[in-house]
N, C-alpha and C positions, 0 to 999 in steps of 0.2 A: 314935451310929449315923449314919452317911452314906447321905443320899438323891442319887440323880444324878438328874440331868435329861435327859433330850434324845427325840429322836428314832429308836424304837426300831423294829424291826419282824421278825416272827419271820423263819428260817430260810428260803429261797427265796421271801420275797418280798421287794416295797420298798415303800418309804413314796412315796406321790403326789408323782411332781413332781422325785424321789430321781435321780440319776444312775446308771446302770447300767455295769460297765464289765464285761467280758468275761472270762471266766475265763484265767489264763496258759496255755500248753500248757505239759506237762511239759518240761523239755530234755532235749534227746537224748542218750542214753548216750554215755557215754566211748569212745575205740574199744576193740575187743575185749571189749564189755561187751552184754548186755540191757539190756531196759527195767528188769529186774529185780535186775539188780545180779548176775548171774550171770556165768560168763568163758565164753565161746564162740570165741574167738580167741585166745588168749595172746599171739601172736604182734604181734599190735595193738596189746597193753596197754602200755601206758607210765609214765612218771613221773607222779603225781596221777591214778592213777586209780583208786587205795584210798584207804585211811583211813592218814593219816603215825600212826607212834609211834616210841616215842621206849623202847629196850631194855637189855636189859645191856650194865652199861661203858658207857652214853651212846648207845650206837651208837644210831643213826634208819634208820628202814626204813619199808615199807609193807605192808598188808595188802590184797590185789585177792581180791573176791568174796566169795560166800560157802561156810561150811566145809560138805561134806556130812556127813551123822548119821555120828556113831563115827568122825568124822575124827582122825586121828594127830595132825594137825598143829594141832591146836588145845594139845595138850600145847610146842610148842616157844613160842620168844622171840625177836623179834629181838636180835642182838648174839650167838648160841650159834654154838661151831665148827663145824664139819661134824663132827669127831668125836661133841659132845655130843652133834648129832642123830643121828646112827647111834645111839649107845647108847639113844638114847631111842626111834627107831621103824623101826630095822632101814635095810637096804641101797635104796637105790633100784633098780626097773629097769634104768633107764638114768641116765646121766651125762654130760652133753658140756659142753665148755669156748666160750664165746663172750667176744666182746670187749664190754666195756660201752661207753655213747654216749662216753666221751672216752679209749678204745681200752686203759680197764684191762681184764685177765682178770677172767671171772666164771665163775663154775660152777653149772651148774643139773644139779640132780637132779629125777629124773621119778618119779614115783608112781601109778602108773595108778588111776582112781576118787578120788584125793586133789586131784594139781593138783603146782604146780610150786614149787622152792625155790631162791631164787637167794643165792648167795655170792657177795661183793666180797671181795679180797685185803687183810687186811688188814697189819699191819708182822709182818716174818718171823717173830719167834717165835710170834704169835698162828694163825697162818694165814687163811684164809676163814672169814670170817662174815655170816651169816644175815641178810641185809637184805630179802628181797622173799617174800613168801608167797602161793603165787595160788591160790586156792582153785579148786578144776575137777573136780564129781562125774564129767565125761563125758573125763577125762585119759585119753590112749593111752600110749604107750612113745615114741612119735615125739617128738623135741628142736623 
């Protein structure tokens, strides 16, 4: 049995004499995020400002926000076609084509109350795959 020693003192106080140091303030959300880890701008949201994984075939992607209840998209994977995803939770709303930050095509599909699903091109025969997943209960149709 191990006995420790020291200087102990309950939960919000200190011990006499004790250095006090001040609580950190939280840091501030990512852009396009809450406090709470929610997406309120998509449009903000950037590289690192999910959770990186790592999908089928190797592929790496990210995960921004969180899923709302009975969300579709919690059934998909980074690394899936855009086919696989249709089969898997039907058509989007909308669909529009944007250039990624180093001017490759991407494809995002929209999902109103879901949030948004971005594709990178990947070599011909595979097509686009599923790299960015942004969770958004308050998604409209708007790209």
């Amino acid at each position: 049995m191990a006995v420790l020693a020291g200087c102990a003192s309950a939960p919000g106080t200190s011990a006499p004499g004790a250095a006090t140091t001040p609580a950190a303030s939280p840091a501030p959300p990512q852009p396009g995020l809450d406090v709470r880890g929610d997406v309120i701008d998509p449009a903000r949201v950037g590289p690192g400002s999910g959770q990186a994984v790592r999908g089928l075939g190797g592929w790496e992607g990210e995960l921004v926000g969180k899923p709302p209840p009975g969300s579709k998209f919690t059934l998909l994977q980074v690394g899936m076609s855009v086919r696989q995803v249709l089969a898997l939770i039907g058509p989007p709303l909308s669909r529009a084509a944007i250039p990624g930050p180093g001017g490759e095509p991407r494809e995002v599909l929209i999902y109103p109350g879901q949030g948004r699903l971005v594709f990178v091109q990947g070599p011909a025969a595979e097509g686009g795959r599923l790299t960015w997943v942004i969770h958004r209960r308050d998604e409209g149709a708007a790209p």
